[in-house]
N, C-alpha and C positions, 0 to 999 in steps of 0.2 A: 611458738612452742618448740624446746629443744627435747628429747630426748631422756628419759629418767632410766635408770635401774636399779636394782635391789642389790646390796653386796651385804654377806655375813659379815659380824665385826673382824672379823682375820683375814679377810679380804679387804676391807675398808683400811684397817690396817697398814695392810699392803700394800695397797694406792700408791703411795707416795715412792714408795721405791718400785715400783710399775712404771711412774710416771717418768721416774730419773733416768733410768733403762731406757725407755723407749726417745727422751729429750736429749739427754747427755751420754748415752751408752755406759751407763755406771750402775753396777750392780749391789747393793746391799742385800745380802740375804742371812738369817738367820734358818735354826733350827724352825723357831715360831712361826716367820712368815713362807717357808718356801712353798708348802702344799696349796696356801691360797695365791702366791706368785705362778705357780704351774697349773690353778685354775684360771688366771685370768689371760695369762698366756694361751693357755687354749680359748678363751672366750672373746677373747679380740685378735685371736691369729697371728696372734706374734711369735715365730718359731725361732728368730734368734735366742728368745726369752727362754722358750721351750727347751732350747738346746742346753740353755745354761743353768736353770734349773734341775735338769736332768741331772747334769753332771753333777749338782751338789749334792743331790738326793741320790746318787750310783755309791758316792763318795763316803757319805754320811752312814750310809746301809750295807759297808764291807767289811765291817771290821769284825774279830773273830771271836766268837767267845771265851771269855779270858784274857782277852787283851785290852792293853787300853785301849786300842779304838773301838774294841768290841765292848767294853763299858760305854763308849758313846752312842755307839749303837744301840745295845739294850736300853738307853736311855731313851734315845729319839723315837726310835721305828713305834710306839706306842703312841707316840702324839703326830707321826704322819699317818698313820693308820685312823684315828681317828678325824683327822683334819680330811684327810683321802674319801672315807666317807660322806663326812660333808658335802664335800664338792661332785659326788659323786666319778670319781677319779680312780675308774676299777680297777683297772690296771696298776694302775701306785697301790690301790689299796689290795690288791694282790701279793704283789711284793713285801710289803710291810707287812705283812700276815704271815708271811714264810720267816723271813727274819724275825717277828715275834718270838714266833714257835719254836725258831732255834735256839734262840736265846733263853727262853722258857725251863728248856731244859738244863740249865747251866745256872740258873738262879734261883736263889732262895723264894720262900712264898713270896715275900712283897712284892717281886715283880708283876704277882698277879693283877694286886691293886691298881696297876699302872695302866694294867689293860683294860678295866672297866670303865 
């Protein structure tokens, strides 16, 4: 008998560019996978992972309201926030919550929708 665990689909997801990281040191990360890449990075101890995810998600979550990065932003921090949740990842999901609510104020209603 080996071993089992449970991984959410965005973690399972993940997997594979988890796997490349830790076999090959090569990082594919998108918007979509980073929150469950920076869950599993803390769930098997891998802090070079930790460190590099960080950086995309510091990266992803600076831009200004009104700018184009800051439309990427507006765009992302809504789905690490709830991805953040997920994995219960308070600290990210702290962060994302601040940058939300900046961006909140700088957009029209729809943005709301994005946060439900």
């Amino acid at each position: 008998g080996g071993s089992t665990f449970q991984l959410e689909p965005s973690a399972a997801n993940a997997f594979p560019a988890f796997l490349d990281f830790v076999y090959k040191g090569e990082l594919a990360i998108s918007d979509a996978s980073a929150m469950a890449l920076l869950h599993l990075a803390e769930y098997f101890l891998n802090r070079p992972l930790y460190d590099e995810v960080t950086t995309y998600l510091q990266s992803a979550l600076k831009g200004a309201p009104g700018s184009e990065a800051g439309n990427r932003t507006a765009s992302s921090a809504p789905l690490f926030l709830a991805e953040a949740h997920l994995y219960a990842l308070d600290k990210a999901a702290d962060v994302c919550a601040r940058v939300c609510a900046t961006h909140l104020l700088t957009r029209d209603l729809g943005y709301c929708g994005q946060l439900a």
